[in-house]
DRENMI-125950 format. One record per residue (C-alpha): residue in three letters; x, y, z. Coordinates in steps of 0.02 Angstrom, whole numbers, plus 50000, padded with zeros to 5 digits. Each point is the difference from the previous one (the first is absolute). Layout:
N
ALAXYZ/...
***
This chain:
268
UNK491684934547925/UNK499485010450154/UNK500634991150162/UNK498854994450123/UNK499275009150163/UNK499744989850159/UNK498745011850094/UNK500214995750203/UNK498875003850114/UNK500074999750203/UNK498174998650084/UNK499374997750171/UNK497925003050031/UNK500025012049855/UNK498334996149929/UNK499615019649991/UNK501505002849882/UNK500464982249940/UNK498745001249840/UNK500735018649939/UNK501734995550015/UNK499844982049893/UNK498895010349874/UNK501555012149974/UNK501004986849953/UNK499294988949857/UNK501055005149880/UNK501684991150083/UNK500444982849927/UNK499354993250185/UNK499615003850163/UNK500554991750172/UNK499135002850166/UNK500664993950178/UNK498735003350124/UNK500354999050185/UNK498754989950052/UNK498455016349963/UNK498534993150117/UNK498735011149867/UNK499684998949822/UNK501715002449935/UNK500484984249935/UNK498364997849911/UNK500135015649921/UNK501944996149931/UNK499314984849922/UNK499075010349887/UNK501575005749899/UNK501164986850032/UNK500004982850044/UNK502175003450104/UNK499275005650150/UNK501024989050146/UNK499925004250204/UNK501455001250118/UNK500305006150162/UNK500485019450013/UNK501995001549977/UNK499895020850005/UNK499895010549874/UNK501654996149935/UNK500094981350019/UNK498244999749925/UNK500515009249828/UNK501614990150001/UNK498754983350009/UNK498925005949884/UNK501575005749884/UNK500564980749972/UNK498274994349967/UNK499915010649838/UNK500174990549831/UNK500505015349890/UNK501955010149983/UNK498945016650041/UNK499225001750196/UNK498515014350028/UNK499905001150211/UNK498385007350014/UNK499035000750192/UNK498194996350020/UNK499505019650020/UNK500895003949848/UNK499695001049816/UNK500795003049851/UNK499285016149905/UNK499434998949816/UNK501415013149962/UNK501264988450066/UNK499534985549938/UNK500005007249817/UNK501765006050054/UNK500684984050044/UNK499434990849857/UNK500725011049889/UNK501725001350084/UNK499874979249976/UNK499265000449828/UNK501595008249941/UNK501094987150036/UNK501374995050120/UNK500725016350098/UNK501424999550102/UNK499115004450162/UNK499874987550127/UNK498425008950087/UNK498745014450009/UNK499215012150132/UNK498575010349985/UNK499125011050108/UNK498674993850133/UNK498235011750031/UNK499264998450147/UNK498225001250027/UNK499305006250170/UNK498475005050063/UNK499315002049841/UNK501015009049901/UNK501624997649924/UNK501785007050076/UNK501295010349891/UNK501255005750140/UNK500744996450149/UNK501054985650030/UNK498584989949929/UNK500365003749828/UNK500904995449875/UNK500604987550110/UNK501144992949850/UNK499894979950023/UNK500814986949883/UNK498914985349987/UNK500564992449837/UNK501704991749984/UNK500884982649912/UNK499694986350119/UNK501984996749983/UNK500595016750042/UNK498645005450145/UNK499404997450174/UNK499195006950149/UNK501065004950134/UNK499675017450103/UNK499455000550177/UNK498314995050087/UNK498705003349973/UNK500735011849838/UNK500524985649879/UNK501005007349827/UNK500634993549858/UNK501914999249971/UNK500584997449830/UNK501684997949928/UNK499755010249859/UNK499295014249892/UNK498615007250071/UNK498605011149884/UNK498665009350062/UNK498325002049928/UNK498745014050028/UNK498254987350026/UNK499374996550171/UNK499644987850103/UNK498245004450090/UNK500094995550178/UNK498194997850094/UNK500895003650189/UNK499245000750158/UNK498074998449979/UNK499635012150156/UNK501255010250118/UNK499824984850138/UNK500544988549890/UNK501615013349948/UNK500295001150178/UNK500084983250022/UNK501184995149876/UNK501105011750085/UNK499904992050151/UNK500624984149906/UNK501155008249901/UNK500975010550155/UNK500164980350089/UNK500904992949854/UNK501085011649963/UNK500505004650182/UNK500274979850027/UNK501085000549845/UNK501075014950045/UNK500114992250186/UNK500644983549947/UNK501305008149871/UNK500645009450157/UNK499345017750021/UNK499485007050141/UNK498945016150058/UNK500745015949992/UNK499005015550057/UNK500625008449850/UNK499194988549885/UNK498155001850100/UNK500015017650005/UNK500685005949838/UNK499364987049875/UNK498145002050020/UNK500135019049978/UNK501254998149836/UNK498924985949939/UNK498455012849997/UNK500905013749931/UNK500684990249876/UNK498364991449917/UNK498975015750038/UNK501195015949964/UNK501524992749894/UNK498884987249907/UNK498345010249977/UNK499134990150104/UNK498835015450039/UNK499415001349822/UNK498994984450042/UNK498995009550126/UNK499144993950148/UNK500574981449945/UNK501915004849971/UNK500055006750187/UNK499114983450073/UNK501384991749885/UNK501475011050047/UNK499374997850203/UNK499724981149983/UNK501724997149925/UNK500825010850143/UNK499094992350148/UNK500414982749921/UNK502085006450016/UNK499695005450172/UNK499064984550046/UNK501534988349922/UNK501175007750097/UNK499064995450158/UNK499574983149959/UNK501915000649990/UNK500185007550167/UNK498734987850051/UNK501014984849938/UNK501415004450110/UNK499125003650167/UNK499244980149966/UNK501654993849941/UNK500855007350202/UNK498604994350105/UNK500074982749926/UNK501925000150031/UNK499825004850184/UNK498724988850013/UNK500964984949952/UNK501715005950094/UNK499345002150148/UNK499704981450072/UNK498915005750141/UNK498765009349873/UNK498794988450003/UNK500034994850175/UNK499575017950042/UNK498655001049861/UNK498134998050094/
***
C-alpha cells in the first residue's frame, strides 16, 4: 500500500492565502494546521478542510515546523507555508513517485515559483529556488537559520520538476517590509553566534548580491520586476550588515554605561 502523507501547515492571519493553500492539499492522507494565535479569519477558514488545527505561541520559523513536525500522524511530512501551494503538476508527480511503491529516498525537493506583482518570476535568485518539503518523519527535521528554516535529511534526496506556487508579497510595501523583519533576525542571529561588522562585508556584499541575481542569475530577463527584485535583495545585504554595525555600537554604550559608577549620577 502507498504510505501515508502528513501535510503541515504553519499560519499566522493568513486568511488571504489560508483557503488556496488547504485546497492544494486534499489529496494527502491529512492535514495539520498550528496557527499562531491569527486575530482574522484564519482559523475559521482551516476548519473547513480539517478538523487538526491547534494554536501555540510563535517558536520561529524553525521551532514552529519542528512543532508542527511531531504533531503529524503519518511516516511521510509535506511542510507547506500559508502563501504556498502545491501545483497540479506536482501533485500528480508525487503521487505517482508514491504509487510505485517504497523508494529508497528519504525526501524530495522541488522547485518554488514565485508570484509578484502580477506575474510570475523565471530568473533571478527567485527561481528555481529548489526546496525539499517532503521527507520520513524518522529521518527529517528543520534546522537552518532564522528566519530561513530547511530541511535536513539523513538520506537520499530526489528532485522533482513540479512547483510549488508561492503568492509573495501582495504589494512592494509589504516586500519592503518583510525585509525589514527579515534583516533584524538574521543580523540578531549572526550577532549572538559571534560576528561582528566588517566594512568589507557592507560594502562589497550588496553590490555582489545584485550582480549576482540580476547579471549571473538572469535576473534582468524578468524586466522591470527582476531589477526591483535584484535592488531589494541588495539593499536588504547592505541593511543587515548595519543592523550588525548597529548591534555593536548598543552593545559598547550599554557597557560604559554600566562600568562607569558615576553614569547615572551625571545623567539629568
Amino acid at each position: 500500500m502507498r504510505e501515508k502523507i502528513s501535510a503541515c501547515v504553519t499560519a499566522g492571519n493568513e486568511e488571504r492565502n489560508i483557503d488556496r493553500c488547504l485546497r492544494s492539499l486534499t489529496w494527502c492522507d491529512e492535514i495539520v494546521v498550528v496557527d499562531s494565535f491569527s486575530t482574522d479569519r484564519t482559523v475559521e477558514f482551516c476548519r473547513k478542510y480539517t478538523e487538526r488545527v491547534y494554536q501555540h505561541e510563535w517558536l520561529g520559523y524553525i521551532g514552529q515546523k519542528n512543532l508542527i513536525r511531531g504533531m503529524a500522524q503519518y511516516p511521510w511530512i509535506l511542510f507547506l507555508d500559508a502563501d504556498e501551494e502545491v501545483s497540479p503538476t506536482l501533485r500528480d508527480e508525487i503521487c505517482a513517485q508514491f504509487d510505485k511503491g517504497p523508494a529508497h529516498y528519504v525526501g524530495y525537493q522541488f522547485p518554488r515559483k514565485v508570484y509578484y506583482l502580477g506575474r510570475w518570476i523565471c530568473h533571478g535568485e527567485w527561481f528555481p529556488d529548489i526546496k525539499l518539503r517532503l521527507f520520513k518523519k524518522e529521518h527529517g527535521r528543520s534546522g537552518g537559520r532564522e528566519p530561513h528554516d530547511q530541511v535536513l535529511v539523513d538520506g537520499p534526496v530526489k528532485t522533482l520538476n513540479g512547483c510549488i506556487y508561492h503568492y509573495t508579497y501582495n504589494d512592494i510595501a509589504e516586500h519592503l517590509a518583510t525585509m525589514n523583519r527579515f534583516t533584524s533576525i538574521t543580523a540578531r542571529e549572526k550577532y549572538n553566534e559571534g560576528y561582528r561588522f566588517r566594512w568589507s562585508d557592507w560594502l562589497l556584499r550588496p553590490w555582489w548580491r545584485f550582480f549576482k541575481a540580476f547579471i549571473l542569475k538572469g535576473g534582468f530577463m524578468d524586466g522591470r520586476r527582476g531589477l526591483l527584485i535584484a535592488c531589494v535583495s541588495s539593499f536588504a545585504v547592505a541593511i543587515k550588515y548595519a543592523k550588525l554595525w548597529e548591534m555593536g555600537v548598543q552593545e559598547r554604550l550599554y557597557q560604559n554605561k554600566h562600568s562607569d559608577p558615576g553614569a547615572s549620577k551625571r545623567t539629568p
